[in-house]
C-alpha positions in Angstrom: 0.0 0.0 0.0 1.6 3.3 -1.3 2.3 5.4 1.8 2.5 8.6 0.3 -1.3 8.2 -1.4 -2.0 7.3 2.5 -0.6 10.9 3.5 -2.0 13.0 0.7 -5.7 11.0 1.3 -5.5 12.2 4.9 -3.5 15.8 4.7 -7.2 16.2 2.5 -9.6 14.7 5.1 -11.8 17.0 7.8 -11.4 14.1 10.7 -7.0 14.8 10.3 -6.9 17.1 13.2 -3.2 18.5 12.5 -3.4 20.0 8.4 -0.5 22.7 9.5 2.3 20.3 9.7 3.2 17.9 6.8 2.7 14.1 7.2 6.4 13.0 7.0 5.4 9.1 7.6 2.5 6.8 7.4 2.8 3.4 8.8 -0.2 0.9 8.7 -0.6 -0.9 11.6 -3.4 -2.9 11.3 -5.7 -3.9 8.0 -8.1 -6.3 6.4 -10.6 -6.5 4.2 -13.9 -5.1 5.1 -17.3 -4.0 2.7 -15.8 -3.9 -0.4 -12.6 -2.0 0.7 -9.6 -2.2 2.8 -9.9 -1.5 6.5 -6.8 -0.2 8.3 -5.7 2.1 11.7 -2.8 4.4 9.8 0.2 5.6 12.7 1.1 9.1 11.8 3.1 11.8 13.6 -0.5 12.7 15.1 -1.5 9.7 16.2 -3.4 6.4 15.0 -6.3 7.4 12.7 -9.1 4.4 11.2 -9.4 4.5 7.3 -11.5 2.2 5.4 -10.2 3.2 1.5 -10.9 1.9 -1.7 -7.6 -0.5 -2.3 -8.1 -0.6 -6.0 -7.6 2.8 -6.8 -4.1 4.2 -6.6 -5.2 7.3 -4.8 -6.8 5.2 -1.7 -9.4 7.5 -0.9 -11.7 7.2 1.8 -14.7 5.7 1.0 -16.3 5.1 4.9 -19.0 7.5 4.2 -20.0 6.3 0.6 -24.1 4.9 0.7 -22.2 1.6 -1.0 -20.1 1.2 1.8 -22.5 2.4 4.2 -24.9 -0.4 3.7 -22.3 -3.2 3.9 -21.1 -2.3 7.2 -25.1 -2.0 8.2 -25.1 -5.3 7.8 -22.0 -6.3 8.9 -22.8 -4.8 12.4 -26.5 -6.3 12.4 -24.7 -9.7 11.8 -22.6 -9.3 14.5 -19.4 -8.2 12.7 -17.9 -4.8 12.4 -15.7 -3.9 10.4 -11.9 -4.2 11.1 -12.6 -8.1 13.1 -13.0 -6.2 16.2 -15.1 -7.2 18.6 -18.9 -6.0 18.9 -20.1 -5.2 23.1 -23.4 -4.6 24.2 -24.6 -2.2 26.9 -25.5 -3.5 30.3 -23.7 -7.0 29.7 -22.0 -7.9 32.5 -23.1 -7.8 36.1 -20.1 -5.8 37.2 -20.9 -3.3 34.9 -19.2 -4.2 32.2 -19.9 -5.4 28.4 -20.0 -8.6 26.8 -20.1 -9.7 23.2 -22.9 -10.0 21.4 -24.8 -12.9 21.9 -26.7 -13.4 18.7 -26.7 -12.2 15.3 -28.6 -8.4 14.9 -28.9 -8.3 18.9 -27.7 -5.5 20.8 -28.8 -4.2 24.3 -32.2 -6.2 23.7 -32.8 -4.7 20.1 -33.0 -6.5 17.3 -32.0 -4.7 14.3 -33.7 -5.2 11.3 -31.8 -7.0 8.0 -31.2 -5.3 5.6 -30.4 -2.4 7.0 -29.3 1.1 4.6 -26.9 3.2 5.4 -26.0 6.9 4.8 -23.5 9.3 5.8 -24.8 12.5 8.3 -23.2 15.3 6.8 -21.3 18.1 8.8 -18.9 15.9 10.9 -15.3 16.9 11.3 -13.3 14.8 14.2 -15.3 11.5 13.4 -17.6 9.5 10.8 -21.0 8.6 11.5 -23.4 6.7 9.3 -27.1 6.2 9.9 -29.1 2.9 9.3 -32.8 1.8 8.6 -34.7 -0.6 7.1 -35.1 1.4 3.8 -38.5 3.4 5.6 -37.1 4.3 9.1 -34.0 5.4 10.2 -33.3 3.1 13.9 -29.5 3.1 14.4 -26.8 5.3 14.2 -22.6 4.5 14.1 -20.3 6.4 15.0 -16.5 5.8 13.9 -13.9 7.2 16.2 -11.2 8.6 13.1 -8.3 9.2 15.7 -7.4 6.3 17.6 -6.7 6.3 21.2 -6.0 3.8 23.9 -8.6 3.0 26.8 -12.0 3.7 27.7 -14.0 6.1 25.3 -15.1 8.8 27.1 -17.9 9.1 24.6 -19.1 5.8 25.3 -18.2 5.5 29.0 -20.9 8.3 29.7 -23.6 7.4 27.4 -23.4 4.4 29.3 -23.6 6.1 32.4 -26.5 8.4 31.5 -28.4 5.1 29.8 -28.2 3.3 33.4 -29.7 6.5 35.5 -32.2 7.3 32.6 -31.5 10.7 31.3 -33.7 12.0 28.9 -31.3 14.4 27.0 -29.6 11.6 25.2 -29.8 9.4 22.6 -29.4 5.9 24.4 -26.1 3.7 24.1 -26.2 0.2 22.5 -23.3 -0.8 22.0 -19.8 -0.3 21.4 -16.9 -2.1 19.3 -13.0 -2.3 20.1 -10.2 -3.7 18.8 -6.5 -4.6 19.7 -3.4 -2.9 18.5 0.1 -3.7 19.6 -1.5 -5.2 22.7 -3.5 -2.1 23.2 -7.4 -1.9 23.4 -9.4 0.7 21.2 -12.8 1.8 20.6 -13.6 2.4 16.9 -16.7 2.9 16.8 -20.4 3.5 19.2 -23.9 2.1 18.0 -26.9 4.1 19.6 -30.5 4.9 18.9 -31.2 7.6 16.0 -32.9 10.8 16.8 -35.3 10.9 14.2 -36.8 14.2 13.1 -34.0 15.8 15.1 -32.8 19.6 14.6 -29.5 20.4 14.3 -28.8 23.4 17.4 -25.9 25.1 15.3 -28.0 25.0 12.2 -31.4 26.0 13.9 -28.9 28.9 15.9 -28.4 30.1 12.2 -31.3 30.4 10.7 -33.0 32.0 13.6 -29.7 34.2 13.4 -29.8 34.4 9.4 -33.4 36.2 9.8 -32.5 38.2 12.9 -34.8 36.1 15.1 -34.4 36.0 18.7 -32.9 32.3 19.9 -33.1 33.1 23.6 -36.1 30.7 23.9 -34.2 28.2 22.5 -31.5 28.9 24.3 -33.6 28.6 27.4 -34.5 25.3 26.7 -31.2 24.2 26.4 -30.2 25.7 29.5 -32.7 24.2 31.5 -31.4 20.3 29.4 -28.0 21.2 29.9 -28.5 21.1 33.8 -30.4 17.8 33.6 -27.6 16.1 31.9 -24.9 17.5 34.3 -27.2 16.7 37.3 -26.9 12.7 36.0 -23.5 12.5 35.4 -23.0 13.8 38.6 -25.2 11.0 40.0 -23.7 8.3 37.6 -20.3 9.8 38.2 -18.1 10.8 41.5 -17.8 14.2 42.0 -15.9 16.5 44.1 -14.7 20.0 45.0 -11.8 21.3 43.8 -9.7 24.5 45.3 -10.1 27.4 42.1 -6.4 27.8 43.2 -5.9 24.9 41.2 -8.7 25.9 38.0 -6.2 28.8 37.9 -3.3 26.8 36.9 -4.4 24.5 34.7 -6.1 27.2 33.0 -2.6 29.4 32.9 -0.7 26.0 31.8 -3.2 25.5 28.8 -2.4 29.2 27.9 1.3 28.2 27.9 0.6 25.1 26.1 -1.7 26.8 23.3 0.9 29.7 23.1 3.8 27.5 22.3 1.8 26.0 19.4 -0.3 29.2 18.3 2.3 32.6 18.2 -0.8 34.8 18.0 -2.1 33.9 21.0 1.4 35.3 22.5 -0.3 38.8 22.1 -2.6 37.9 24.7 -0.6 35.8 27.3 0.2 38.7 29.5 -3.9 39.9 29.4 -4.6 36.1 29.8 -2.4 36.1 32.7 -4.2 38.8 34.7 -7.3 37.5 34.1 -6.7 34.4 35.9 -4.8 35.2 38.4 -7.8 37.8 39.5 -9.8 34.8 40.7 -10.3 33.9 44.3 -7.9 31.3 44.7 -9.4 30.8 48.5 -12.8 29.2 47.2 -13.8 26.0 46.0 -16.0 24.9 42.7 -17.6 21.9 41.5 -15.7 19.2 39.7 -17.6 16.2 38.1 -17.7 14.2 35.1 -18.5 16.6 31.7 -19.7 16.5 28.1 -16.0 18.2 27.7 -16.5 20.1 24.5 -19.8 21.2 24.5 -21.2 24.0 21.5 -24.3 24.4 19.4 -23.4 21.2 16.8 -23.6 19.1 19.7 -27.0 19.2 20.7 -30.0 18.3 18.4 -33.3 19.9 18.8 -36.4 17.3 19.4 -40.4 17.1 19.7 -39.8 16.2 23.2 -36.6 19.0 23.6 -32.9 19.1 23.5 -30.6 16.3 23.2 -26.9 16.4 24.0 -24.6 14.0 21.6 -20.7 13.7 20.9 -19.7 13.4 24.4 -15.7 12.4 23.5 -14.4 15.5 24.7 -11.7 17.5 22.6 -10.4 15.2 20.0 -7.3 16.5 20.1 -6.7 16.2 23.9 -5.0 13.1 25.5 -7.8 10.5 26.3 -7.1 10.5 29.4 -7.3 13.8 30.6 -10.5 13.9 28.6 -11.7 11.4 31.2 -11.3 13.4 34.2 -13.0 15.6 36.2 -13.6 19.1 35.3 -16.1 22.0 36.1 -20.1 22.0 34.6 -18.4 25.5 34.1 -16.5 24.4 30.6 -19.8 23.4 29.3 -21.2 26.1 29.8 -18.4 28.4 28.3 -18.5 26.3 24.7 -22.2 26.8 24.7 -22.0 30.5 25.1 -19.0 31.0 22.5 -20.9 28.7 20.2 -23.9 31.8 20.3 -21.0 34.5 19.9 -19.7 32.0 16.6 -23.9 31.8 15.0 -24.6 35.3 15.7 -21.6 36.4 13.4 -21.5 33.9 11.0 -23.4 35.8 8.3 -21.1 38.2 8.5 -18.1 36.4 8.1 -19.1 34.0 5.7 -19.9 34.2 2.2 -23.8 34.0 3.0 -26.6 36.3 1.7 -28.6 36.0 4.5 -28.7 39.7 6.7 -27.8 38.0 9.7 -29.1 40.1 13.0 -29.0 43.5 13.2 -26.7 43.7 16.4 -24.7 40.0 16.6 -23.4 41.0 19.9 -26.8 41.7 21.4 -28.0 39.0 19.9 -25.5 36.6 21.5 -25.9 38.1 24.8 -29.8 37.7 24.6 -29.0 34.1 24.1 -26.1 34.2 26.7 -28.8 35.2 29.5 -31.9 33.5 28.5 -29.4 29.9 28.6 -27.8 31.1 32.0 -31.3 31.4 33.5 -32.2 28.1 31.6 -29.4 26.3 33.7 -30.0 28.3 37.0 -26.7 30.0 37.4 -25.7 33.5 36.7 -22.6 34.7 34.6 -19.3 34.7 37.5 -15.4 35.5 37.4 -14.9 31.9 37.3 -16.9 31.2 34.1 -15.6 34.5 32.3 -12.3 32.6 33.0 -13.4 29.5 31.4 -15.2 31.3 28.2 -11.7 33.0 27.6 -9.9 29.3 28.2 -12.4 28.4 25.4 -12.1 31.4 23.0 -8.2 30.5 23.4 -8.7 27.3 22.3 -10.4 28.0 19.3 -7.5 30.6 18.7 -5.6 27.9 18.4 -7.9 25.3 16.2 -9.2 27.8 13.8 -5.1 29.0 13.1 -4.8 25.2 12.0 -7.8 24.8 10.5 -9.8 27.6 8.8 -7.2 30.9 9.3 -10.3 32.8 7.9 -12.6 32.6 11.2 -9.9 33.3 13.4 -11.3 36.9 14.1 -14.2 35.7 15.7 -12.4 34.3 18.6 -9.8 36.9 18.3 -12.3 39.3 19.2 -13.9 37.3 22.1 -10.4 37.2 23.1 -9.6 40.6 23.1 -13.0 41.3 24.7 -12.5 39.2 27.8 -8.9 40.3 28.4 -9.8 43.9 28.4 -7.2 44.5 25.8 -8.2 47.9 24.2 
């Protein structure tokens, strides 16, 4: 398999999560043959990424999302074999809490999934691939494949599983999950769960109420309000705890070192960062507890029956591990409210027609309140902290990935540092 039509296949791909530094080496690491194509995990310089690509054309592309391909792994996974000979779990299989294999052909977690099953991609995705399945008239399962690799227990699918045992109405229940060994190493490549059918997209709802200069706070609201249900189950799934803000404060100034060794823009701002943090009361205390980790508008779909929150891996491009711990309710709530700031001037910015609203930053800050009140909290030092941690971040991932938007969180950044 020719390495460099590897590289160039995922230098092109929205899931490779480092396009500013060239892919030196490509090393496959694992492979077989899987609907119709070649499955493989890929070791680059960023990590292990999962590629199933068309192995009789010289360019390899990816064809994971193609309706062909789509279809064969439906049924792969209905009869009990996903792709890449991993091994196919089902929730709530062991007594210990654990997961067993799938016991018969097309059952998972007591469903039994049709034959036959279609499959299609869902558009919009960036980090992973997800493909949706029915039975040609209703849509009843959805996959998601994990593109970057990592070692251990998915955060994604550790907490669905959590908030499928306690209940939680916000979510789109687990079924089942499948993983794989590498070098000794176990990894999850992809999660099966229930399809939302009829289901809004938040960031695309956020923009057409933004796109006609409609209020959102409602909306917003609403999501507030599920936001706080979810975070009130994983707590209750979930240990949680109290940390000292002493401690917020420097992991919040070492992610500003971290991001400013990678991103020299965000040097500008280091000092002004600085300040900010270190003007919070160290002497108090703040919640800790299991989170969705990188929470925004395109992670939530809009229902009948109100707001569900998907997607709950964390920041891709953070160590699994970390992504695993403990962290404030606060961080949620900061990507929410920058994820208002990003719809409100996304008219502007882009190459759209539509008028967008008349004042984007009241606009935002109409949303900002009505989904504070929502989730029963008020705006505080501590979560202006984590909303400039956030705009930082996407500092950092708009510079490597779309240089264009980077003066939306420029401006947030400049905002919230005081910087004249």
């Amino acid at each position: 398999m020719n390495p460099a039509a590897l590289a160039a296949t995922l230098s092109t791909s929205r899931y490779y999560g480092a396009k500013s530094h060239p892919i030196d080496t490509v090393e496959v690491v694992a492979t077989t043959e899987a609907a119709g194509g070649r499955w493989l995990v890929a070791r680059t310089p960023d990590g292990l990424y999962q590629m199933l690509v068309d192995d009789t054309d010289e360019a390899l592309p990816d064809v994971l999302g193609t309706p062909e391909v789509a279809t064969a792994l439906g049924a792969a996974i209905a009869e009990g074999r996903p792709a890449g000979g991993g091994t196919l779990h089902a929730v709530g299989g062991d007594t210990d809490g654990g997961a067993d294999g799938v016991r018969e052909p097309g059952e998972l977690a007591g469903v039994v999934m049709p034959t036959g099953l279609r499959g299609r991609r869902i558009s919009g995705e960036q980090s992973n691939t997800s493909l949706v399945f029915g039975d040609g008239s209703t849509d009843v399962l959805m996959v998601k494949y994990f593109r970057k690799l990592q070692p251990g227990v998915n955060p994604d699918v550790e907490l669905l599983a959590g908030l499928s045992e306690v209940g939680c109405p916000n979510i789109a229940p687990l079924r089942g999950w499948v993983t794989i060994d590498v070098d000794g190493w176990e990894f999850t490549t992809a999660m099966v769960q229930d399809f939302a059918r009829g289901a809004a997209d938040g960031w695309e709802l956020a923009l057409e109420h933004a796109a006609e200069g409609r209020s959102f706070a409602e909306e917003a609201r609403e999501l507030g309000r599920a936001v706080r249900r979810v975070h009130s189950d994983l707590a209750s799934a979930f240990e949680s705890a109290a940390t000292g803000v002493d401690e917020v404060r420097d992991h919040l100034t070492e992610r500003l070192t971290e991001l400013a060794g990678d991103v020299p823009v965000i040097c500008d701002y280091r000092d002004a960062a600085h300040s900010v943090y270190d003007g919070l009361d160290t002497t108090a205390t703040t919640p800790v507890q299991r989170v969705h980790g990188d929470l925004h508008l395109g992670q939530v779909l809009r229902t009948d029956a109100g707001w569900l929150l998907i997607d709950f891996e964390g920041e891709p491009a953070r160590p699994l591990e970390e992504r695993r711990q403990p962290d404030s309710p606060l961080k949620d709530l900061a990507g929410v409210i920058r994820s208002f700031d990003y719809a409100a001037h996304f008219h502007a910015q882009s190459d759209s027609n539509a008028p967008g609203p008349e004042d984007p930053a009241a606009w935002a800050r109409d949303c900002v309140d009505a989904f504070l009140e929502g989730y029963g909290t008020e705006n505080t030092p501590l979560l202006e902290a984590y909303r400039l941690d956030k705009a930082l971040y996407e500092v950092a991932y708009e510079a490597n990935n779309r240089p264009g938007w980077l003066d939306i969180p420029l401006a947030a950044v400049t905002r919230l540092t005081g910087i004249s």
